[in-house]
VMD Tcl script that builds the backbone (N, CA, C; Angstrom):
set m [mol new atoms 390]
animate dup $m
set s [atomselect $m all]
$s set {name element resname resid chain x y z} {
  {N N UNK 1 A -11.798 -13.158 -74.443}
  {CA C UNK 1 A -11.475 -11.763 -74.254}
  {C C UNK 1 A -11.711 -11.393 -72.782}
  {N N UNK 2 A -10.843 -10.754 -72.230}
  {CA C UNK 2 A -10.784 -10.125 -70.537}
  {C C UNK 2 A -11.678 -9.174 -70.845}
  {N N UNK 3 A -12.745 -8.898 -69.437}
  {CA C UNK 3 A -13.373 -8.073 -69.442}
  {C C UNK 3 A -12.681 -6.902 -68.516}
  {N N UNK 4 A -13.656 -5.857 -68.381}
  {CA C UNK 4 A -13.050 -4.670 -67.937}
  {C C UNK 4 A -12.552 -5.123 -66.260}
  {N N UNK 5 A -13.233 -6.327 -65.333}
  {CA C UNK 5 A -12.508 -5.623 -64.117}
  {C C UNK 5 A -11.027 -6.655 -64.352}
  {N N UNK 6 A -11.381 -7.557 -65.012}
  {CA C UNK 6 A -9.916 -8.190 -65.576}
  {C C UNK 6 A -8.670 -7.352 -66.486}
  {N N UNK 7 A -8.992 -6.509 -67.004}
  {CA C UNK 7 A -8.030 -5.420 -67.653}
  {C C UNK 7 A -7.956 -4.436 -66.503}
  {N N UNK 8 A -8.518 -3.958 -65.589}
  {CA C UNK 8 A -8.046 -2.834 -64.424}
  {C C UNK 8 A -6.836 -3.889 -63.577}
  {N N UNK 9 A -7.437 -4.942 -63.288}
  {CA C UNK 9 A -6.547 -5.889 -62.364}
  {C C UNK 9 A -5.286 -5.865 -63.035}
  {N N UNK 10 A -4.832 -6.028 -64.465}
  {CA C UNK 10 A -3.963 -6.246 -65.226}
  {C C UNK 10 A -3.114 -4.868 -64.336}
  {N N UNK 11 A -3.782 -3.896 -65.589}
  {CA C UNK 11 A -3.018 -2.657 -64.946}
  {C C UNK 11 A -2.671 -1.960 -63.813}
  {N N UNK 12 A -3.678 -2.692 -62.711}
  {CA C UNK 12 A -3.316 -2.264 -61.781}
  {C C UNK 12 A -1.734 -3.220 -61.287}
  {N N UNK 13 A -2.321 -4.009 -61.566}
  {CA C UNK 13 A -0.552 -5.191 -61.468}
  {C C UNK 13 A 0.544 -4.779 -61.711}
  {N N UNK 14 A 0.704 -4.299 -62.864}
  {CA C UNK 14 A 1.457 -3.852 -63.692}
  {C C UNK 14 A 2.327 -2.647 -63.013}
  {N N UNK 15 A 1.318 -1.590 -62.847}
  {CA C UNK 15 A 2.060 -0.888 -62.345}
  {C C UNK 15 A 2.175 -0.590 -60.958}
  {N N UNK 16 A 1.746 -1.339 -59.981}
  {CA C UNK 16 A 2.431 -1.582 -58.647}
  {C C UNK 16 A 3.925 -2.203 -58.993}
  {N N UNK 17 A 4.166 -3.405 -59.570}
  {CA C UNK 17 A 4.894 -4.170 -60.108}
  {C C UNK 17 A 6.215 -2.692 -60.178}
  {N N UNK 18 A 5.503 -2.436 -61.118}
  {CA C UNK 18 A 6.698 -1.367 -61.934}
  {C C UNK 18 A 7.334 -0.234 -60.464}
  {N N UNK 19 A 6.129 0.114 -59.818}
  {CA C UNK 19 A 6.744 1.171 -58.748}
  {C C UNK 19 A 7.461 0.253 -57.891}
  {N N UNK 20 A 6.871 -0.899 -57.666}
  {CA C UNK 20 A 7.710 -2.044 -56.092}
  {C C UNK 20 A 9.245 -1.957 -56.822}
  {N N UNK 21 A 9.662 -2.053 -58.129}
  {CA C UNK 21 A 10.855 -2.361 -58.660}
  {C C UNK 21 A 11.669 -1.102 -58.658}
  {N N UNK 22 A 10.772 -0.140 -58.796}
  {CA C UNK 22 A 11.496 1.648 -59.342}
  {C C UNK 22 A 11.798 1.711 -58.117}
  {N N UNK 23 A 11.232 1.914 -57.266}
  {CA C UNK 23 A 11.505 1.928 -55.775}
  {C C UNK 23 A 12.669 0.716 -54.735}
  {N N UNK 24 A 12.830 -0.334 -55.656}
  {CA C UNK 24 A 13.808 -0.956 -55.261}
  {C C UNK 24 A 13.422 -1.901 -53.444}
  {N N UNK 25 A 12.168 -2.013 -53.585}
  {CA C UNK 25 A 11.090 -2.614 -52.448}
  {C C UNK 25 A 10.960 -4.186 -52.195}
  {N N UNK 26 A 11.159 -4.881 -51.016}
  {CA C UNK 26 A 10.575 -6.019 -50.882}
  {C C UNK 26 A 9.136 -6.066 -51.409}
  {N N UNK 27 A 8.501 -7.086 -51.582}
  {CA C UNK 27 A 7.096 -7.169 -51.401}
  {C C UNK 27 A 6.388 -6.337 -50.148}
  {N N UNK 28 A 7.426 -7.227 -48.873}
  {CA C UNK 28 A 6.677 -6.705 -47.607}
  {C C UNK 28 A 7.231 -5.402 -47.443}
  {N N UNK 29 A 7.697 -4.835 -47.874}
  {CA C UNK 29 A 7.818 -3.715 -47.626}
  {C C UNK 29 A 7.093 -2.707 -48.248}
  {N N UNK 30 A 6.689 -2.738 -49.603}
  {CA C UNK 30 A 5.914 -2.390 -50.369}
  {C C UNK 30 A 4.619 -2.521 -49.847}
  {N N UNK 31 A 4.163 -3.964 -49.259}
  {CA C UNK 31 A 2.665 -3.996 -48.223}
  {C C UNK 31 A 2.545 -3.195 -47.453}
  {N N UNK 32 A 3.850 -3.026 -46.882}
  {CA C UNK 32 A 4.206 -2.263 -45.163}
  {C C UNK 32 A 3.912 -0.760 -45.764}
  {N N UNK 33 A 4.133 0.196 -46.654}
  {CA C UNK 33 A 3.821 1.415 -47.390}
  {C C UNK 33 A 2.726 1.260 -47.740}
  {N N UNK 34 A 1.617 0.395 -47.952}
  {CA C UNK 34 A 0.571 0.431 -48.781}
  {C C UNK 34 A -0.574 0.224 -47.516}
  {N N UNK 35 A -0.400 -0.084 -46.787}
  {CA C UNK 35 A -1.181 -0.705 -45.066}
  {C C UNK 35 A -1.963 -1.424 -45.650}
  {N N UNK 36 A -0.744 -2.525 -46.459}
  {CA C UNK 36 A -1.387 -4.205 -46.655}
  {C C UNK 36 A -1.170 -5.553 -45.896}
  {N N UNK 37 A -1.283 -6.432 -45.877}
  {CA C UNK 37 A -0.419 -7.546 -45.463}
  {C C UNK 37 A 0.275 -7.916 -46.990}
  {N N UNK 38 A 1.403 -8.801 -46.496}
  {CA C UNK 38 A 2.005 -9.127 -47.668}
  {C C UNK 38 A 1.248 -10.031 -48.262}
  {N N UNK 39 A 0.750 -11.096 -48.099}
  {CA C UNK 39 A -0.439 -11.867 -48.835}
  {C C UNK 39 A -1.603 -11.298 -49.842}
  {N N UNK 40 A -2.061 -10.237 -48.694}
  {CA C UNK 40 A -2.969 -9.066 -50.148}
  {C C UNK 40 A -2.372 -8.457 -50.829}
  {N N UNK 41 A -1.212 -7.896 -50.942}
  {CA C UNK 41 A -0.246 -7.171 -52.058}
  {C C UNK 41 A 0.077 -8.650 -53.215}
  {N N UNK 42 A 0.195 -9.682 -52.637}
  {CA C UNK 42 A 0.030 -10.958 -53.516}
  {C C UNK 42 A -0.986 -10.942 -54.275}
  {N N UNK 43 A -1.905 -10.976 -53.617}
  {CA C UNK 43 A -3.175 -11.352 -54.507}
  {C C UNK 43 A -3.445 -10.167 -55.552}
  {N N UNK 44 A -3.180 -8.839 -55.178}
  {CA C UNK 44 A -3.251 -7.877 -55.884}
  {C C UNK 44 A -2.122 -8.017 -57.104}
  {N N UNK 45 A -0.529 -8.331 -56.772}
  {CA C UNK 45 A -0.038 -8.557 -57.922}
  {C C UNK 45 A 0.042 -9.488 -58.925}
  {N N UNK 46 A -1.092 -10.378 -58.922}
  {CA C UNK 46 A -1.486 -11.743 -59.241}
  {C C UNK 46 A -3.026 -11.723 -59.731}
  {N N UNK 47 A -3.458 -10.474 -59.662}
  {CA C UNK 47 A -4.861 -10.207 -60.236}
  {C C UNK 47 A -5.994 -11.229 -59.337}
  {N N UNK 48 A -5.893 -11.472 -58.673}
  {CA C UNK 48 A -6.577 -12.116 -57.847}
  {C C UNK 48 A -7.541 -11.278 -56.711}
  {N N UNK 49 A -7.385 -10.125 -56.668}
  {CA C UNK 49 A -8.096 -8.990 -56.318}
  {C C UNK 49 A -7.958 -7.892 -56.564}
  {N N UNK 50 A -9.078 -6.847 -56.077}
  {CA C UNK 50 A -8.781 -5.493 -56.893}
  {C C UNK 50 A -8.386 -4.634 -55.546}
  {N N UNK 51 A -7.458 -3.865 -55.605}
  {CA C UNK 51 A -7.219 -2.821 -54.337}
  {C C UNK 51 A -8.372 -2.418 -54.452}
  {N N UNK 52 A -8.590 -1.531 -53.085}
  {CA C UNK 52 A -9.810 -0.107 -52.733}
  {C C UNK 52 A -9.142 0.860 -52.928}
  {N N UNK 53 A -9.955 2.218 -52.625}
  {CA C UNK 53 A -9.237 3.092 -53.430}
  {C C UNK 53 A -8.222 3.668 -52.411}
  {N N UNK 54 A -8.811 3.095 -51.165}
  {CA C UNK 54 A -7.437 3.651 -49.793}
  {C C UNK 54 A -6.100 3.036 -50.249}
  {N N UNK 55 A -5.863 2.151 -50.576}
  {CA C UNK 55 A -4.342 1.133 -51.447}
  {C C UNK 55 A -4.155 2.057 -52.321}
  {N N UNK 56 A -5.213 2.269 -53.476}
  {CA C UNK 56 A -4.139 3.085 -54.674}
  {C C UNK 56 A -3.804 4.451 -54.276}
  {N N UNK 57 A -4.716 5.204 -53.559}
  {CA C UNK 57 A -4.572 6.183 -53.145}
  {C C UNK 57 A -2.922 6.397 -52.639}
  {N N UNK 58 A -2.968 5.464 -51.665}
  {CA C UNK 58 A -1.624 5.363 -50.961}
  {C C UNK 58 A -0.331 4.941 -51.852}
  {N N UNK 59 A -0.298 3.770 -53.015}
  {CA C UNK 59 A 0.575 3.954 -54.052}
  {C C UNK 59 A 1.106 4.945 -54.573}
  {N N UNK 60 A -0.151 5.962 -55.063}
  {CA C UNK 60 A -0.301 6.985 -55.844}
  {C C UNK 60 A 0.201 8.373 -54.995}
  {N N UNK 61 A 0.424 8.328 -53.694}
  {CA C UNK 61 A 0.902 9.245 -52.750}
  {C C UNK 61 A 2.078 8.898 -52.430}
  {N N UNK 62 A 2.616 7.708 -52.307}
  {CA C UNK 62 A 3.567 7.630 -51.694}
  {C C UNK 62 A 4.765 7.549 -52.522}
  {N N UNK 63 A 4.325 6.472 -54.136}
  {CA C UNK 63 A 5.537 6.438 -55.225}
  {C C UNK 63 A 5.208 7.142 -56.187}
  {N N UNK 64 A 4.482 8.444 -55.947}
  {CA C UNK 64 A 3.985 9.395 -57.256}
  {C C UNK 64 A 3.835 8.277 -58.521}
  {N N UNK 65 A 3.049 7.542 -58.614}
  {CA C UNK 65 A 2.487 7.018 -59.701}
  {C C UNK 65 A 0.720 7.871 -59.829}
  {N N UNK 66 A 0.716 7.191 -61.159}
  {CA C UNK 66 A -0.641 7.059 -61.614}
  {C C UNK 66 A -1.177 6.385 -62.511}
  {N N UNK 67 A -2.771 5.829 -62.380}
  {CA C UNK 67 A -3.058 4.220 -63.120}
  {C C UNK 67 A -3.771 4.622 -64.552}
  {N N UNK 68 A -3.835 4.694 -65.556}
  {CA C UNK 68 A -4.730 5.113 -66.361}
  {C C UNK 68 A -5.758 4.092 -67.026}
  {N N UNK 69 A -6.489 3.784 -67.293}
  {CA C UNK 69 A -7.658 2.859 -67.352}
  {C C UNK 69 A -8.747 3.140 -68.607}
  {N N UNK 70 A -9.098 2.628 -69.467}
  {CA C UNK 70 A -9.630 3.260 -70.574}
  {C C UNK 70 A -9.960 4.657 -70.995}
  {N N UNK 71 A -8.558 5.457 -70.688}
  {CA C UNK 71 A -8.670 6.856 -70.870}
  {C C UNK 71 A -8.677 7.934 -69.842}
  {N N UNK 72 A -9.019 7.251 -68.507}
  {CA C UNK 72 A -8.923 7.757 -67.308}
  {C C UNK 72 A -7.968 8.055 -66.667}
  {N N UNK 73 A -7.186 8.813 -66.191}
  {CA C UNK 73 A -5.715 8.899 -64.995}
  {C C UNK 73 A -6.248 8.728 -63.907}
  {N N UNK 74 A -6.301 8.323 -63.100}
  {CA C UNK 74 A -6.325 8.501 -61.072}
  {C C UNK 74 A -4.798 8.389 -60.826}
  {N N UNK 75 A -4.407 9.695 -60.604}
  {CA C UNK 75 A -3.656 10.306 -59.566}
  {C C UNK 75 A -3.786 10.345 -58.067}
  {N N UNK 76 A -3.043 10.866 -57.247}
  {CA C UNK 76 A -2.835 11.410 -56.212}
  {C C UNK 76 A -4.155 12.499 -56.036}
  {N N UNK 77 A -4.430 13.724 -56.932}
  {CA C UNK 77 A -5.671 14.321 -56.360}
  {C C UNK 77 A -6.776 13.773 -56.838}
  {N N UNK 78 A -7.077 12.513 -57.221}
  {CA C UNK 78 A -8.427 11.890 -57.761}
  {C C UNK 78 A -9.268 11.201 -56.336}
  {N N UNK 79 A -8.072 10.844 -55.074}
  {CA C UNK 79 A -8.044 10.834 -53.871}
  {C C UNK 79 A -8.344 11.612 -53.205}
  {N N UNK 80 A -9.422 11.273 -52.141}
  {CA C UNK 80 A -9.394 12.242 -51.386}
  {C C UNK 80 A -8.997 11.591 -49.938}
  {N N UNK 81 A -8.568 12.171 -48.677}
  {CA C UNK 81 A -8.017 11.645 -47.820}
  {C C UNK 81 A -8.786 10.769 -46.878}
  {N N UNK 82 A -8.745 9.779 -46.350}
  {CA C UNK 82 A -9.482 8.998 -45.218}
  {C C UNK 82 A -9.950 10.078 -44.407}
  {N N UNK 83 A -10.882 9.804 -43.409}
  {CA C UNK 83 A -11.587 10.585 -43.106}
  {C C UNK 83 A -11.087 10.996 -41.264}
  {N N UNK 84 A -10.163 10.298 -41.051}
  {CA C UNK 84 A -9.282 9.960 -40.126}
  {C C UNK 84 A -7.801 10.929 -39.922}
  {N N UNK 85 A -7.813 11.292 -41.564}
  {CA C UNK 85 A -6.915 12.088 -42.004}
  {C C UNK 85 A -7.412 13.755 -42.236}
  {N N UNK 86 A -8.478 14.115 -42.396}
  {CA C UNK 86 A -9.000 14.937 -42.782}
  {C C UNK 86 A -9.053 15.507 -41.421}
  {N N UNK 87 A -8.509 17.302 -42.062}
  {CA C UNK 87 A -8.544 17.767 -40.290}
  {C C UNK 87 A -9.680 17.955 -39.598}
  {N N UNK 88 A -9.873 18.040 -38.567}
  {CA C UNK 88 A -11.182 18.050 -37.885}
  {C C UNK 88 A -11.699 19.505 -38.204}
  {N N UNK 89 A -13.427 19.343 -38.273}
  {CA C UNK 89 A -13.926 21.069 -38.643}
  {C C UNK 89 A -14.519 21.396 -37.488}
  {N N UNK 90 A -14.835 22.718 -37.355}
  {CA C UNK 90 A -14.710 23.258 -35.987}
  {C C UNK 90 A -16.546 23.214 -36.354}
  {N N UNK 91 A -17.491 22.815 -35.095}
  {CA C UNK 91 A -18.327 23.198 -35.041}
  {C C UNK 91 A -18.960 24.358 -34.800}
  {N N UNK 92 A -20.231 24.739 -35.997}
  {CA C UNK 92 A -20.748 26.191 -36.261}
  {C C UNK 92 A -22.294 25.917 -35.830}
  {N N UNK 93 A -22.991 26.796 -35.015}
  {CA C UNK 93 A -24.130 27.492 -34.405}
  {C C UNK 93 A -24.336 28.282 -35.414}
  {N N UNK 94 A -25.774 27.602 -35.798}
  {CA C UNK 94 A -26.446 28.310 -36.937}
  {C C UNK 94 A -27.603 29.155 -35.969}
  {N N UNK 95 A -27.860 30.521 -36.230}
  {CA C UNK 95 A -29.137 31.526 -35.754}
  {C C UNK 95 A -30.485 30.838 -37.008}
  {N N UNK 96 A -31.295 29.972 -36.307}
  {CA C UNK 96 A -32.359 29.676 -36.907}
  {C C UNK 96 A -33.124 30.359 -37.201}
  {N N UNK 97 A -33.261 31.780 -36.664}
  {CA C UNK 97 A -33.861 32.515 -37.191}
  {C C UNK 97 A -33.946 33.656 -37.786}
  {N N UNK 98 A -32.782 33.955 -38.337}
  {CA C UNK 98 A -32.050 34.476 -39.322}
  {C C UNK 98 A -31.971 34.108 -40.530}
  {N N UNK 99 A -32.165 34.737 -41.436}
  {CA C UNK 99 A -32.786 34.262 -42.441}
  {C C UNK 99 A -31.488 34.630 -43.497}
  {N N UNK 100 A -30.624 33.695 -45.112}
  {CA C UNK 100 A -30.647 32.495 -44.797}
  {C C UNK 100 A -29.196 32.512 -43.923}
  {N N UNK 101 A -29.358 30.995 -43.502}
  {CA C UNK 101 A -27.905 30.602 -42.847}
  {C C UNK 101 A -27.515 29.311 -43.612}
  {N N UNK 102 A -26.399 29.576 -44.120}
  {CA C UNK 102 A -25.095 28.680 -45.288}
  {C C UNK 102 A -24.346 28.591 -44.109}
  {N N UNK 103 A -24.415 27.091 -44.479}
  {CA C UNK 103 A -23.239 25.853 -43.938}
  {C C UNK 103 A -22.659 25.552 -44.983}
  {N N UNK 104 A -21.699 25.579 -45.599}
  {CA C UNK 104 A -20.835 25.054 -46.714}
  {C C UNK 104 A -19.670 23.966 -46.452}
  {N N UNK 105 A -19.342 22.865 -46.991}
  {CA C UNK 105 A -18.781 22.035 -46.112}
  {C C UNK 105 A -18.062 21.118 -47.439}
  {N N UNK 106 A -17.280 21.393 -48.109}
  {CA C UNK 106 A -16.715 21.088 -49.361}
  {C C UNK 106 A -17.730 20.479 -50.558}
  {N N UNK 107 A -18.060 19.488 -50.612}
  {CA C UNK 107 A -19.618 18.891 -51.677}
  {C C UNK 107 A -20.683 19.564 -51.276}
  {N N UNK 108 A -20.535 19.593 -50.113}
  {CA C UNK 108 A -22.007 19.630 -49.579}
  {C C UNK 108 A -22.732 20.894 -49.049}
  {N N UNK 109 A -23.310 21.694 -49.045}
  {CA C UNK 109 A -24.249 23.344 -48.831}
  {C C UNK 109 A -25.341 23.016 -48.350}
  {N N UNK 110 A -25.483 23.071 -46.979}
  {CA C UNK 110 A -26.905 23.294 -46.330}
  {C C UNK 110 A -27.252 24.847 -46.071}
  {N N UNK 111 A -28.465 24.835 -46.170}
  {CA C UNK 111 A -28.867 26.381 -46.369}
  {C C UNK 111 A -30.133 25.819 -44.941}
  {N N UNK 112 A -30.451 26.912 -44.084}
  {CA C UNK 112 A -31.585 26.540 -43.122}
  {C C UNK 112 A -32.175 27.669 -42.915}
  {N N UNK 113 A -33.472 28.338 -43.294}
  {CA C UNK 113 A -33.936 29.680 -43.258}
  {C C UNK 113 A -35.384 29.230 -42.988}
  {N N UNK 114 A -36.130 30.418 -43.554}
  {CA C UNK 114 A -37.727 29.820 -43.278}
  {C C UNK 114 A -38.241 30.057 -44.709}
  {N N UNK 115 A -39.581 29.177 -44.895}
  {CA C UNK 115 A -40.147 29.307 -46.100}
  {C C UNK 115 A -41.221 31.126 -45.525}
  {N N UNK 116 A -42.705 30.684 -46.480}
  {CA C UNK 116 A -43.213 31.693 -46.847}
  {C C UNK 116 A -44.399 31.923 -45.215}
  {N N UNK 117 A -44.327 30.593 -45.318}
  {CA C UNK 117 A -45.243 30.444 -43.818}
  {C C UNK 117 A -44.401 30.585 -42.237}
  {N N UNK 118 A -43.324 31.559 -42.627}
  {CA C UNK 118 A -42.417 31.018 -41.575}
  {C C UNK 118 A -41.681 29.722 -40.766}
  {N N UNK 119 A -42.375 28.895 -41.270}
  {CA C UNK 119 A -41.998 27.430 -40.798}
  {C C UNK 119 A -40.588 27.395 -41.515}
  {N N UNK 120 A -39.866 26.568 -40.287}
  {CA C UNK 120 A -38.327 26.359 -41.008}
  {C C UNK 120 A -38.452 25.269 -42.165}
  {N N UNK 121 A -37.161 25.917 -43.014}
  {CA C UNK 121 A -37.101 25.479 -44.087}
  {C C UNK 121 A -35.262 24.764 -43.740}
  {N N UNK 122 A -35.378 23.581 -44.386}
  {CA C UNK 122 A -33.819 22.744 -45.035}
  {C C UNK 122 A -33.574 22.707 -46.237}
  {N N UNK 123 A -32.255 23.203 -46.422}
  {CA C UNK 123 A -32.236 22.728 -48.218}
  {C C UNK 123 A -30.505 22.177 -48.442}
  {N N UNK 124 A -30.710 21.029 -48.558}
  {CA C UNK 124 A -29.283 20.820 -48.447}
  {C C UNK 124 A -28.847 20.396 -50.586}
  {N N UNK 125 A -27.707 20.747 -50.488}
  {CA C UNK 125 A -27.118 20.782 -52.357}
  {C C UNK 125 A -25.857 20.014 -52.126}
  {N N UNK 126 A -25.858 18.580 -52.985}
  {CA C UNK 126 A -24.963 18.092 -52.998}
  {C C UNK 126 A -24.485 17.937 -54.367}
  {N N UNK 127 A -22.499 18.010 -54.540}
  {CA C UNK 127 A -22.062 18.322 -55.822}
  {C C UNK 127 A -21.583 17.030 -56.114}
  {N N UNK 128 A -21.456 16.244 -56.849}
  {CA C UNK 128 A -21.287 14.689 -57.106}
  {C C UNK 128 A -19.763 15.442 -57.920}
  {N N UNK 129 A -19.763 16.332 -58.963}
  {CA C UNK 129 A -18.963 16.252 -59.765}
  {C C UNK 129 A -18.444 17.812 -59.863}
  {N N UNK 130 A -17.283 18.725 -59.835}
  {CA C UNK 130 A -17.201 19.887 -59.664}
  {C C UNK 130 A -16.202 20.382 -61.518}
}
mol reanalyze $m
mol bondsrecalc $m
mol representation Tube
mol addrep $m
């Protein structure tokens, strides 16, 4: 019996397979859309490795597919963009002594104020899951 990263490999095969064909794609050309070499798009359609999630991401953006996996979909927004891609954020000057000051920054909320003794206080809140 295949275990689970042997059944993702399957499906992930599968349906690259299916988009390289819907799309009417060389291999290398299909690599060349995916920012693979053609050898790793091999090994990937041959279960011989597993993409990262920058590859499916890019499948999943570029030939509107999506992989589903014991019940799971990853789509296009299950992605989030390289970080290369992500527009740049403008740097913010926090008044330290102003009491509180929120940095909000998509997952992540830093708060920087003072506790009871006046001494500065950090409190940063990170959201794993929204």
């Amino acid at each position: 019996m295949a275990g689970a990263p042997d059944r993702f490999r399957l499906m992930i095969a599968r349906q690259l397979r299916s988009a390289i064909r819907l799309h009417n794609l060389t291999e290398q050309e299909a690599a060349t859309e995916l920012g693979v070499s053609r050898v790793m798009l091999s090994r990937y359609l041959n279960r011989r490795a597993t993409p990262g999630a920058d590859v499916l991401w890019a499948a999943c953006r570029k030939w509107k597919i999506s992989f589903n996996f014991s019940g799971y979909i990853f789509s296009e927004s299950a992605f989030r963009p390289a970080e290369a891609e992500r527009p740049p954020s403008e740097a913010v000057q926090l008044a330290l002594f102003e009491d509180p000051q929120v940095l909000p920054s998509g997952n992540v909320l830093v708060k920087i104020g003072t506790n009871r003794s006046e001494a500065p206080e950090l409190t940063v809140e990170i959201r794993f899951a929204s």
